[in-house]
C-alpha positions in Angstrom: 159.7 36.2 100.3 161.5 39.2 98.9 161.4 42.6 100.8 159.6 44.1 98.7 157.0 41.3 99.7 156.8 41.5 103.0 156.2 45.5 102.7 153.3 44.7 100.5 152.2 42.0 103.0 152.4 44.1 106.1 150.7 47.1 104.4 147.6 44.5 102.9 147.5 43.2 106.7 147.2 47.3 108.1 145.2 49.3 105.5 144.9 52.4 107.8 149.1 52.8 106.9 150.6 53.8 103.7 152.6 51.9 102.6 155.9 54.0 102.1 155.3 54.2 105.8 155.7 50.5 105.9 158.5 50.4 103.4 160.1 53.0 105.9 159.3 50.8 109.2 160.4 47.9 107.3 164.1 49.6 106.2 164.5 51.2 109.7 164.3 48.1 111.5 166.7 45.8 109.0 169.2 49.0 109.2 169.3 48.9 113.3 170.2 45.0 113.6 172.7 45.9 110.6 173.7 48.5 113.0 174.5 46.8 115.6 175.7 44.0 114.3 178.1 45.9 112.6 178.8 47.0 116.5 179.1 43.3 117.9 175.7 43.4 119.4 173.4 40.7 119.4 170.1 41.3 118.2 167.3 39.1 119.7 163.6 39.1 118.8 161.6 36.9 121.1 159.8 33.9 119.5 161.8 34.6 116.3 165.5 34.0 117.5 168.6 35.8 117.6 171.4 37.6 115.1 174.9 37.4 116.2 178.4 37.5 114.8 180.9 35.4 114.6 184.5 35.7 114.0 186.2 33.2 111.5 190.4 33.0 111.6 192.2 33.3 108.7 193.7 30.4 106.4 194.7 28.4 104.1 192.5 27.5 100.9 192.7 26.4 97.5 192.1 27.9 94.3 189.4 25.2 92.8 190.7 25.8 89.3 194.3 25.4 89.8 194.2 23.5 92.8 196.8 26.2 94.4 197.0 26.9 97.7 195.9 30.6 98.7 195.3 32.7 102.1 191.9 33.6 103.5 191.8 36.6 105.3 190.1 36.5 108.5 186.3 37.6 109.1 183.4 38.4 110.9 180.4 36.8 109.3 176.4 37.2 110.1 175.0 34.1 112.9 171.3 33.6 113.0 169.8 30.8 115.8 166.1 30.7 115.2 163.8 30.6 118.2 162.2 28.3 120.2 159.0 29.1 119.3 159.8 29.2 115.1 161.6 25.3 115.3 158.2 24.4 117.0 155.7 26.3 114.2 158.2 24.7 112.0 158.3 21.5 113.2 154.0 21.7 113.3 153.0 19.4 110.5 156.0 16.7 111.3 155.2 16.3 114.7 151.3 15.5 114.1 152.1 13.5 111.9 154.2 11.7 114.5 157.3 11.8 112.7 160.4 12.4 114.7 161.8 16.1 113.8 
């Protein structure tokens, strides 16, 4: 699902809002947890789980085509651990089906 998707989705789901309103709602919200990630906050939404950064060191790679050895620069990269509650709605169908997950 594209985001373009889920604004069509939300808006079919709530006729009595437009849906540039939604489209708005929709860009607000992913521009706060880009926010504060950007800050070093975490960003948890219950039942859904929990954005996060994390902070890779620099080092040493290699250049697949040549094969030469090149430096990474150090980062900070975007974490997500999904929530309880998503693994199990997940998980649904494989553990009816009595199939270890």
């Amino acid at each position: 699902m594209i985001k373009s998707e889920l604004v069509t989705k939300i808006a079919t789901l709530n006729p009595h809002l437009y849906q540039r309103d939604v489209e708005n709602i929709v860009n607000a919200i992913l521009d706060e947890i880009v926010d504060a990630l950007s800050r070093g906050d975490r960003v948890e939404l219950r039942g859904f789980g929990a954005f996060s950064v994390k902070a890779r060191p620099a080092r040493v790679g290699r250049n697949p085509r040549t094969g030469e050895h090149v430096p990474v620069d150090g980062k900070v990269v975007p974490f997500f651990k999904t929530g309880k509650e998503m693994r199990v709605r997940l998980n649904k169908d494989e553990l009816e089906a009595g199939v270890p997950a």
